[in-house]
C-alpha positions, 0 to 999 in steps of 0.5 A, a space after each residue: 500500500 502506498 501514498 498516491 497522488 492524483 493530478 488532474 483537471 478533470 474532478 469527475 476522474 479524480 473522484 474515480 481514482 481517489 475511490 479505486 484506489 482508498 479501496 485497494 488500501 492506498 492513501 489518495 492526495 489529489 491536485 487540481 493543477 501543477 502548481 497546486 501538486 508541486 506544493 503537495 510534493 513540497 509538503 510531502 513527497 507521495 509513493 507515486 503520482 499519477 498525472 494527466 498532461 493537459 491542465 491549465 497553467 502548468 503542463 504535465 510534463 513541465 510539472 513532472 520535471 520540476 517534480 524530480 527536481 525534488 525527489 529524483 527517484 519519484 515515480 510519475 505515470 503521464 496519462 492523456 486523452 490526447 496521445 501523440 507519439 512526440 508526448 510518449 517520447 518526450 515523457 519517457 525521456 525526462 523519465 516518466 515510469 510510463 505514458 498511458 492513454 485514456 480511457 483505460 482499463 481499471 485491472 491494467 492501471 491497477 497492476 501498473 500502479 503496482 509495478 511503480 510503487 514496487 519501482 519507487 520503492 526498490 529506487 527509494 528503500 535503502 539495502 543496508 550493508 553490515 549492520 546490526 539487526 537491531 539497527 536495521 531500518 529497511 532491508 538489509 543484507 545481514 551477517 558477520 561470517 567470513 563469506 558474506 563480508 567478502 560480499 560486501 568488499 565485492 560491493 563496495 569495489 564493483 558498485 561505483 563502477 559501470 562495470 556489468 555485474 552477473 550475481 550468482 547463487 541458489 534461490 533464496 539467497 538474496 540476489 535481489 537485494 545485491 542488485 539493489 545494493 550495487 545500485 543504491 552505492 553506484 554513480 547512477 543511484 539518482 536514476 532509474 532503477 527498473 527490475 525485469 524478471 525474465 520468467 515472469 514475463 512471457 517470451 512473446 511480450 518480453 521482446 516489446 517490453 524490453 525493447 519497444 516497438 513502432 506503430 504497425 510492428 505487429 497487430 495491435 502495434 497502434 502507436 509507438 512504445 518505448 521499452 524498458 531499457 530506453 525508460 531506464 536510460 542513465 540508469 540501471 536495469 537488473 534482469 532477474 532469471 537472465 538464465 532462463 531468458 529466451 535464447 532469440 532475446 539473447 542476441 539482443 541484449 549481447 548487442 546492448 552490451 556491445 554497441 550501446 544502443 537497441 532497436 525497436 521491433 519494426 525499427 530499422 535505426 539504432 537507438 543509443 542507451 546508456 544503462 548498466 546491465 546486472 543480471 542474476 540467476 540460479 541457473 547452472 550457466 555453464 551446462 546451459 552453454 554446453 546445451 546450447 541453451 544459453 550464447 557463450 558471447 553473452 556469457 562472456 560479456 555478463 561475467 565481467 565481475 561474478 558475484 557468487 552469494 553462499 547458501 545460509 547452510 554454509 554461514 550457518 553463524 549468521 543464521 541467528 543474527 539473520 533470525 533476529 532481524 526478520 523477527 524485528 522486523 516483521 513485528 514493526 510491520 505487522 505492530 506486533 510485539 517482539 516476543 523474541 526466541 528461546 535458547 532452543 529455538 536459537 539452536 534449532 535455527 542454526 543445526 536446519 539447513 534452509 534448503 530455501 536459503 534466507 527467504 526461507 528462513 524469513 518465511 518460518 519467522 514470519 509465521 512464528 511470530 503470528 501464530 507465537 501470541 505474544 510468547 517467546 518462540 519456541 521450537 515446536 513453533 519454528 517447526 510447525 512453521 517450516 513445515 508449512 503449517 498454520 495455527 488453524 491446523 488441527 493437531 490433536 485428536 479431540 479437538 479435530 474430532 470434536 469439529 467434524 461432529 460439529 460438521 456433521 450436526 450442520 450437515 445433517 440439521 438441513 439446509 437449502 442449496 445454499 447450505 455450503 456457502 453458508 457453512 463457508 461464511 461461518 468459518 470465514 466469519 470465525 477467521 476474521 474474529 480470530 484475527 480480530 482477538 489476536 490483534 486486540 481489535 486493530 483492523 488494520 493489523 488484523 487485515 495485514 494477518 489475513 492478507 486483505 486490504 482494510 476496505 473488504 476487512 470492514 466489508 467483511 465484519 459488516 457482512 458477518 455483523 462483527 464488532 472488535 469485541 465479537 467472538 465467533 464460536 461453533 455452535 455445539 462444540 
């Protein structure tokens, strides 16, 4: 959830945005004009801002320079009704997140809005080096074993250079997190920082959205669009997964590298750009050469400097102060307390092996401190989270026992042909009021649990007539 401003002339579509998006748990500023949104940033600076090209007085685009004037790293969606191909040229240079054009489809401004307050917030959030888990502020890379302090000369070494970085390691092991740190430390830090996830994106779209393409490349083409790599112009692109990137796309990229310019699908003249390339992967490079599934010129050129992160199995001294940080952490975000670990539970965390690294471990104290209730996390609480198993499994043989008569007795009472969506919503009824008591009322910290946004948790307890202090209970048990 974030802060966004809304920019634009028109009150009728500022009241639209300022609805969609309080209910998708977003705080909403709106502006009427540039200089009225100028002074708002002045005041405050928002997660993300959302402005129309066309106002009165100051134009969008004049508004959205003397905004970065500001705050280099704020990112700015240009929208128009009145798109024209110099506009989304013009917008994309000076930096703009993205250009799109009304009237737009509400699911794909929504997962836009997504990508930019997750761009924002990779520009913005500090990666902290080498700190001590209870001082850490954001997101930070822990650990004192000898490994990982080689990491962070490899960083404090390669980061101020334009040098390309191929970061290696299992999954989990905080590849992301790296990049970040290489470019937060970089010559670039005040430019755009873009993530492309080369898996998550579908090969017949990667190429486009890498890339760009001109009006009439292929159906559908009816403007011009600039792609990633001239958006993030000056600054740096991390291509997670780069491992299991498209073996047409890879020649692409190597000439990127190479030459310093692009072409656009449907586009005959190179176009210089200047941004650093660090790449990530899991993969096995070497046996994808050997397969021909990845170009041993690209290999070559990615491997400038390698940065290889250990598995947490081998800095398994880490693995408390690691454990610490997260739990911290997490009781800040979610407004928990701190109910901290026993002695034995510090010793299970250090003799497991994480198969899933950092993210895993992550993971298992998430978990263990929603379900600890306040008490120190003991060991049966870490395994019962490593496993994968939450507070609403039944472990005892009464207890699971006594619910299935309870089912049983609902089932067999009667009921119309609305019988399991009934059941289904006194269950979901008994989950929010769980949720509601182990936050003592808090609804948002209470809608966090549950993984919903405030707005459809209030929608909820209207729904199921719940107040802070209800208690739901299985009739009959």
């Amino acid at each position: 959830m974030g802060t966004i401003l809304i920019v634009d002339d028109d009150p009728q579509l500022r009241q639209s945005f300022e609805k969609l998006l309080t209910a998708e748990g977003h705080t909403v500023r709106t502006a009427a004009s540039g200089e009225a949104a100028l002074s708002q940033v002045r005041a405050g600076v928002p997660d993300l801002v959302i402005m129309d090209v066309r106002m009165p007085g100051m134009s969008g685009l004049e508004t959205f320079q003397a905004m970065h004037e500001i705050e280099p790293k704020l990112p700015v969606i240009i929208m128009t009704a009145f798109g024209t191909t110099e506009t989304a040229i013009e917008a994309t240079k000076l930096g703009a997140f993205e250009y799109v054009l009304k009237p737009f489809e509400i699911p794909d401004i929504l997962a836009l809005i997504g990508q930019a307050l997750e761009a924002g917030r990779f520009m913005r959030s500090r990666v902290e080096l080498d700190v001590a888990p209870s001082a850490a502020s954001a997101d930070a890379i822990i650990g004192k074993s000898k490994p990982m302090q080689e990491v962070y000369k490899a960083i404090g070494r390669v980061a101020p250079t334009d040098a390309t970085v191929l970061v290696r390691g299992e999954s989990g092991t905080g590849k992301e997190l790296v990049a970040r740190a290489l470019y937060q430390h970089s010559l670039r830090a005040h430019k755009p920082f873009l993530v492309i996830n080369c898996v998550a994106i579908p090969e017949t779209l990667l190429e486009s959205e890498l890339f760009g393409y001109e009006k009439g490349a292929f159906t559908g083409a009816v403007n011009r669009r600039v792609g990633k790599f001239e958006q993030a112009h000056g600054g740096t692109v991390f291509l997670d997964e780069i491992g299991d990137m498209p073996f047409s796309i890879q020649a692409k990229i190597l000439r990127l590298l190479q030459e310093r310019s692009i072409e656009r699908l449907g586009g005959r003249e190179p176009i210089p750009v200047d941004v650093r390339i660090i790449a990530a992967t899991n993969r096995d490079l070497e046996a994808a050469l050997a397969g021909g599934r990845f170009r041993e010129d690209l290999y070559y050129r990615l491997k400038v400097v390698t940065l290889w992160l250990p598995p947490l199995r081998s800095r398994q001294e880490d693995t408390p102060l690691l454990a610490e940080y997260f739990l911290a952490r997490f009781a800040r975000e979610m407004e928990l307390p701190n109910p901290g670990m026993t002695k034995e539970a510090g010793f299970m965390l250090s003799n497991y092996q994480w198969p899933g690294n950092v993210r895993e471990l992550a993971n298992a104290m998430q978990k263990a401190l929603i379900f600890s209730r306040g008490y120190p996390i003991h060991p049966e609480d870490l395994s019962r989270a490593i496993r994968g198993e939450t507070a609403v499994k039944v472990e005892d043989d009464r207890t699971q026992e006594l619910i299935r008569q309870w089912l049983r007795q609902a089932l067999v009472s009667g009921g119309g042909k609305d019988r399991f969506d009934s059941l289904m919503d006194r269950f979901a009824g008994l989950l929010i009021s769980e949720a509601l008591d182990l936050t003592g009322g808090n609804r948002s910290r209470a809608a966090r649990l549950l993984g919903i946004s405030r707005p459809t948790l209030l929608s909820k307890m209207e729904k199921y007539r719940l107040k802070v202090e209800t208690s739901v209970k299985l009739e009959g048990s």
